[in-house]
C-alpha positions as CSV (number, residue, x, y, z in Angstrom):
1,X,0.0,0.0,0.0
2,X,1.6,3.8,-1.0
3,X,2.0,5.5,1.8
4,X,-0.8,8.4,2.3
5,X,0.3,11.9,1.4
6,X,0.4,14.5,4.0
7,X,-0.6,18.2,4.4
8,X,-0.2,20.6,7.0
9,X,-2.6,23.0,7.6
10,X,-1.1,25.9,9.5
11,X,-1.2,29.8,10.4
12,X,0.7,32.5,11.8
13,X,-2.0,33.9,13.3
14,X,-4.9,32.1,15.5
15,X,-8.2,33.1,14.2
16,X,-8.1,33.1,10.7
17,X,-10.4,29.8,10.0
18,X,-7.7,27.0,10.1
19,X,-9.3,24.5,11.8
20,X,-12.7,25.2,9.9
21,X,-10.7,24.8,6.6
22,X,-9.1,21.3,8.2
23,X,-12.2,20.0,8.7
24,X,-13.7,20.9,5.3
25,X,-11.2,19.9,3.4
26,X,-11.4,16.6,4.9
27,X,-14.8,16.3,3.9
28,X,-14.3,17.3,0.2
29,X,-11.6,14.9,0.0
30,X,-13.5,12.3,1.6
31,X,-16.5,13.0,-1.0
32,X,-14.0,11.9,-4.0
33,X,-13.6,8.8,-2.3
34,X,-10.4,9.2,-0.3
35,X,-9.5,7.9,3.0
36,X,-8.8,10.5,5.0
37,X,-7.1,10.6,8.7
38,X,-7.5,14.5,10.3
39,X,-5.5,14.9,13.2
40,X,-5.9,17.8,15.6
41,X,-2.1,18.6,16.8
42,X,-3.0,21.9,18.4
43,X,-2.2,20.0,21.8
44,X,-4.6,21.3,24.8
45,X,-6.4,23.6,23.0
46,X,-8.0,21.4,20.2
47,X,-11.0,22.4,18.7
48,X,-11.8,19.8,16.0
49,X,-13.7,18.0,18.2
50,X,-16.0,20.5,19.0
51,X,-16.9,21.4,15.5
52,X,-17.5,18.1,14.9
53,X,-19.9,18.1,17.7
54,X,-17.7,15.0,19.0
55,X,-16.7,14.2,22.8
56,X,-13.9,12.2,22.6
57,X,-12.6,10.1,25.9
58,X,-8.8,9.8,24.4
59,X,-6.7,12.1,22.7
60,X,-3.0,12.7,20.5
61,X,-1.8,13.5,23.7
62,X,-2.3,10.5,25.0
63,X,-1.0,8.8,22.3
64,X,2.0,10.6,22.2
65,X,2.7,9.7,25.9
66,X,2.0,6.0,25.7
67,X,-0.8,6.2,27.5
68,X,-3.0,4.5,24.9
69,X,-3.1,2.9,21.4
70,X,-4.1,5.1,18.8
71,X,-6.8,2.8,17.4
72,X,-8.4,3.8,21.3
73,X,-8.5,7.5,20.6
74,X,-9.8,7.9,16.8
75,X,-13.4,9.0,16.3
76,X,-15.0,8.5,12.8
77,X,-16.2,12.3,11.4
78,X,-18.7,13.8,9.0
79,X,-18.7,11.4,5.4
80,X,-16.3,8.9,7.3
81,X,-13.3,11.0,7.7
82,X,-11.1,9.5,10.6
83,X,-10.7,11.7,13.1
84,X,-7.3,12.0,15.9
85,X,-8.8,14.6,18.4
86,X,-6.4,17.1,20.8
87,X,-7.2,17.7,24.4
88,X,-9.2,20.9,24.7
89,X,-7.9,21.8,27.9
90,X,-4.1,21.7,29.2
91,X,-3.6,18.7,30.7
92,X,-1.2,18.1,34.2
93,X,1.4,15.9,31.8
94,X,2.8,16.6,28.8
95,X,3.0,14.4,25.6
96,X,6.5,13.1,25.5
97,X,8.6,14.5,22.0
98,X,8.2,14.2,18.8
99,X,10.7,11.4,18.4
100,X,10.8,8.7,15.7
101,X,10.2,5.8,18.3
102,X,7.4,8.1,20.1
103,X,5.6,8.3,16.4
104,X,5.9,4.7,15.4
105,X,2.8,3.8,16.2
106,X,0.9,6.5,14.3
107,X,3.2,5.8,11.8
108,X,1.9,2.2,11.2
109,X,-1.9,3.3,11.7
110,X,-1.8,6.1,9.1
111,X,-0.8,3.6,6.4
112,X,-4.2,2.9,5.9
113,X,-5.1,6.1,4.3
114,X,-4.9,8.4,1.1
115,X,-4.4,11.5,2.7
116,X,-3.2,12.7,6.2
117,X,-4.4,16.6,7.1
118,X,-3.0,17.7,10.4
119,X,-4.1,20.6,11.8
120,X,-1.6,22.3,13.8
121,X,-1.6,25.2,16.3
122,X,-0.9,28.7,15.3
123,X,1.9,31.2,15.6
124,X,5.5,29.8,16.1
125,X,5.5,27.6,19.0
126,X,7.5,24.6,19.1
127,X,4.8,21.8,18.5
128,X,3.7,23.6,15.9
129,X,6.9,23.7,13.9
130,X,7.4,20.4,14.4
131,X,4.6,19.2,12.8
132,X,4.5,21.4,10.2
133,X,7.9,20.6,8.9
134,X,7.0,17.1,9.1
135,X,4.9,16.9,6.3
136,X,4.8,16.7,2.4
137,X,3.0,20.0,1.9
138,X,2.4,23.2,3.8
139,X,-0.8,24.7,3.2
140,X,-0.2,28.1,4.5
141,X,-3.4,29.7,5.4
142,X,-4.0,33.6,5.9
143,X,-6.2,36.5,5.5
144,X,-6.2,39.5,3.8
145,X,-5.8,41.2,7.3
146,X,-2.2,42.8,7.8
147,X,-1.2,40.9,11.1
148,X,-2.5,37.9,9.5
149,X,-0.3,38.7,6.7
150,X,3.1,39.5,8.8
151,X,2.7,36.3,10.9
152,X,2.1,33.9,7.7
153,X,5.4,35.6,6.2
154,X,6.7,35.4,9.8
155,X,6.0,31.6,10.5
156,X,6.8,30.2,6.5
157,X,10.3,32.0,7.4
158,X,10.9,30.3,10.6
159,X,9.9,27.5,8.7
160,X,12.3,27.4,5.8
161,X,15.2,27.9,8.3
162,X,13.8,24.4,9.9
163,X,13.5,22.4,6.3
164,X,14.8,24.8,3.5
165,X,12.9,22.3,1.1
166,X,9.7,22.9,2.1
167,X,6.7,22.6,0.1
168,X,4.5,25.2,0.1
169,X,1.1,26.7,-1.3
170,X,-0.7,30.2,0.2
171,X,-4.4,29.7,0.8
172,X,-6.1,33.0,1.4
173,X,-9.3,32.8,3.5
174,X,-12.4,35.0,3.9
175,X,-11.1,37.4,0.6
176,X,-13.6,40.0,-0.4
177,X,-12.8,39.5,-4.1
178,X,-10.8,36.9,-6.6
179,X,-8.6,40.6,-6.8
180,X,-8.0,40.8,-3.5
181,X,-6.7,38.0,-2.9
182,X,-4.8,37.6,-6.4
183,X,-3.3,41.0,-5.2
184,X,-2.2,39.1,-1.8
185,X,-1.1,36.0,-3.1
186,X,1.1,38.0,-5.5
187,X,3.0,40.2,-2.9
188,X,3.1,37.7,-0.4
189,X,5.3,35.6,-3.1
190,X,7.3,38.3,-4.6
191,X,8.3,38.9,-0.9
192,X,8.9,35.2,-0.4
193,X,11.2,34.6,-3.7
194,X,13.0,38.5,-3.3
195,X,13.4,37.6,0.4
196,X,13.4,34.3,1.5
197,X,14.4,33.0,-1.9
198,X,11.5,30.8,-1.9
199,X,8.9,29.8,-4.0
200,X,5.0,29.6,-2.2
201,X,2.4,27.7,-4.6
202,X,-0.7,30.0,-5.2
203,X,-3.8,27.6,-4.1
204,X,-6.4,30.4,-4.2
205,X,-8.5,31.9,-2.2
206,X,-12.0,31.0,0.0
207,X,-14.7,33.8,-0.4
208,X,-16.1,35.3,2.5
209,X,-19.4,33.9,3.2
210,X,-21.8,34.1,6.1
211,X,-23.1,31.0,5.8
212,X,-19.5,29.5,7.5
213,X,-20.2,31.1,10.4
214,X,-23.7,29.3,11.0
215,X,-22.2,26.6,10.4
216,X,-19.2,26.4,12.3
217,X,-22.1,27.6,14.9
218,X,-24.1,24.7,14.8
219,X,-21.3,22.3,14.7
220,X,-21.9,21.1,11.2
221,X,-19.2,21.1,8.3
222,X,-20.1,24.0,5.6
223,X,-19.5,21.5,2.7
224,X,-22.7,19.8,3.7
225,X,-24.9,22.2,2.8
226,X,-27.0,21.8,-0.2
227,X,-26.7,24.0,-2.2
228,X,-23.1,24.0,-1.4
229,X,-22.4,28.1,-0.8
230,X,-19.5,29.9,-2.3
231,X,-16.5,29.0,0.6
232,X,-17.6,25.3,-0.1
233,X,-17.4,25.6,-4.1
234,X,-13.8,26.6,-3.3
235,X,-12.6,24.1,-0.9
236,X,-14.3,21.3,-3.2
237,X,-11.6,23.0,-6.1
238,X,-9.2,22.4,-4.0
239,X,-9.7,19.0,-3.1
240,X,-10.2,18.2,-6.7
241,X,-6.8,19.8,-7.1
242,X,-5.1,17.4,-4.8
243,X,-6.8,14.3,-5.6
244,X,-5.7,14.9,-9.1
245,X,-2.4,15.7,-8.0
246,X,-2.1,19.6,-8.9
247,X,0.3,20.2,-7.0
248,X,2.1,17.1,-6.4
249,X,2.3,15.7,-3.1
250,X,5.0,13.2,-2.9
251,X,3.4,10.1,-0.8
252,X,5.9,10.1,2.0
253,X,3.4,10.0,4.8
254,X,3.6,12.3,8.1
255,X,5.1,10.5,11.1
């Protein structure tokens, strides 16, 4: 079996819809027939759970520490998506590191799948590097806000310093217009080639659309709703995108 093909959903700035794009994501790509494994690595504050309207009794955290098997912890998601849910809450131990022998077992349970979407946490904390820079892809997720903006450009630097071969595309969430966010996506890689001296994939933009917050309010994925609204027509691109393999993900896997 080819091993699954892995992409890390992160942000520089909390706030900016990450783990809402996770989770539909997961669901487009699990509507074209993939297996897909989400795993919530924003340890003690996860949050996929919850929009899920899931209460899980085991988490990554626990996994990570030995204290149970992962097959204990995984909840099955909206259209069978395979869900690894976080603590919401710190906890009074900490999962032990990110070590090759620590990760074995998630390594021989995420075989199973096509593709592996881990959100992580946001800004530049340890955890969150770690996990980014272990995957086959970055999806790099912002808005057209300024902070948002400088902490993106902030954490895909710290990033490169970690793994200069990084794979990376800019997703831009919550744009007004296609030409405002072709007008970010733009600068944002002109800055990253000039620099960086990097290249950042363009992977488009989600529209902002009121019907996400409802949603996300009443605990139910966006890309359910028929008919699908505008930030759902977008994330269903994408997923078609990466089943199809534009861009290339190289099946390596995540842990």
């Amino acid at each position: 079996m080819a091993a699954p093909r892995s992409l890390a959903i992160t942000s520089g700035k909390g706030g900016v819809g990450k783990s809402c794009v996770a989770l539909n994501l997961a669901v487009c790509l699990a509507r074209r027939q993939q297996r897909v494994l989400l795993v919530d690595a924003d340890l003690g504050l996860g949050n996929q759970a919850i929009l899920m309207g899931l209460s899980p009794e085991r988490t990554l955290e626990e996994v990570l520490s030995g204290r149970c098997p992962v097959e204990a912890a995984v909840l099955e998601g909206p259209e069978g998506i395979v869900l690894l849910p976080a603590a919401s809450q710190l906890l009074p131990w900490r999962p032990a590191a990110l070590t090759p022998a620590g990760l074995a077992p998630l390594r021989s349970f995420e075989a199973q799948f096509d593709f592996v979407l881990i959100d992580t946490g946001a800004g530049l904390a340890p955890k969150v590097l770690d996990f980014a820079a272990a995957a086959d892809h970055l999806l790099l997720l912002t808005t057209p806000e300024a902070t948002a903006i400088a902490d993106a450009y902030a954490l895909f630097k710290v990033l490169l310093q970690r793994r200069p071969d990084l794979a990376a595309g800019l997703l831009v969430n919550m744009a007004e217009s296609a030409q405002e966010a072709a007008e970010l996506q733009e600068k944002f890689a002109e800055l990253a080639n000039r620099f960086l001296g990097a290249e950042i994939d363009n992977w488009g933009y989600i529209p902002l659309d009121r019907y996400v917050r409802e949603a996300t309010k009443r605990q139910i994925p966006f890309t359910l709703a028929t008919p699908p609204p505008p930030a759902a027509r977008a994330l269903a691109r994408l997923a078609e995108n990466l089943v199809e393999g534009r861009p290339a993900l190289a099946p390596q896997g995540l842990f």
